[in-house]
N, C-alpha and C positions, 0 to 999 in steps of 0.2 A: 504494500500500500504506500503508496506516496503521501512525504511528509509537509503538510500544511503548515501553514504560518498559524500561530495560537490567538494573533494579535487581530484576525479578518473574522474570527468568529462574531456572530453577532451583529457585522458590520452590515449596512444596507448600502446597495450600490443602484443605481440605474445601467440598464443592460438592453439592448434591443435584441430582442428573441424572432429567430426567423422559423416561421413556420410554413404549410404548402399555402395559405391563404395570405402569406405577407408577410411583414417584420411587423410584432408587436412590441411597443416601448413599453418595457415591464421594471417593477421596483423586484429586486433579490434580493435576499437575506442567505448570510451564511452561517450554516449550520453546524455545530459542533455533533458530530455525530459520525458512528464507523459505514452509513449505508446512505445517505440523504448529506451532500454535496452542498444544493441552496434550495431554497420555495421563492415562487415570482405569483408576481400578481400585475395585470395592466397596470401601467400608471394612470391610463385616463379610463374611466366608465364605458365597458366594451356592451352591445349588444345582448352578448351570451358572457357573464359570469365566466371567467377562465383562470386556472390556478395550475402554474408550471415549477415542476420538480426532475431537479438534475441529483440524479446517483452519484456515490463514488466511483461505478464502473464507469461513467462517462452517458451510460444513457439518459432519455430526457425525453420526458412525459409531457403531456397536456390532460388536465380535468377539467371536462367541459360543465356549467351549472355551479362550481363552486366560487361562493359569492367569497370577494375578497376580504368580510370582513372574518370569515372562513378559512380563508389563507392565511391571513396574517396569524392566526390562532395556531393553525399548525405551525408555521415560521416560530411562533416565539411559546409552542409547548415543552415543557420540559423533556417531552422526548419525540421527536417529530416523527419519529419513524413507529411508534407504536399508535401516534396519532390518525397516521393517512392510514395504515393497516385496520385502525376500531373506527374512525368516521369518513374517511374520502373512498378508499378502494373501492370499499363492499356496495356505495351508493351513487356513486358518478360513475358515468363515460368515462374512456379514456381513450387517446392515443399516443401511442411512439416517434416521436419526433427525428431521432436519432438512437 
């Protein structure tokens, strides 16, 4: 596993996420965690509720319906990865991005 800076945990960045519909401008937060990378959320009020989550493999999701204030709960749970597994998997869409 490759080793992370300790000092970006936490941090929130602006990141434009490209997906097959476009590049969305999304806020990320970084995650302290061995499986969940960052959680994104649009920066401006999208149509469809959208909440994006990059692995530590590198892969990188889209939850379609999850409202951001949704997202940002996972982003700043105490454990994010037990989070998307007990409220985002089991009830949204999802796609693979990468």
């Amino acid at each position: 596993m490759p080793l992370r800076d300790p000092d970006e945990f936490g941090k929130e960045y602006e990141f434009d996420i490209p997906t097959p519909e476009g590049v969305v401008p999304s806020n990320i937060r970084m995650i302290n965690s061995s499986n969940v990378k960052w959680i994104g959320w649009p920066r401006t009020v999208s149509q469809t509720p959208l909440m994006f989550v990059e692995f530590m493999d590198g892969s990188r999701y889209v939850y379609l319906g999850v409202t951001r204030q949704r997202a940002v709960a996972a982003a700043y749970a105490e454990s994010s990865g037990s989070y998307l597994a007990r409220y985002i998997r089991p009830f949204y869409q999802y796609a693979r991005l990468r």
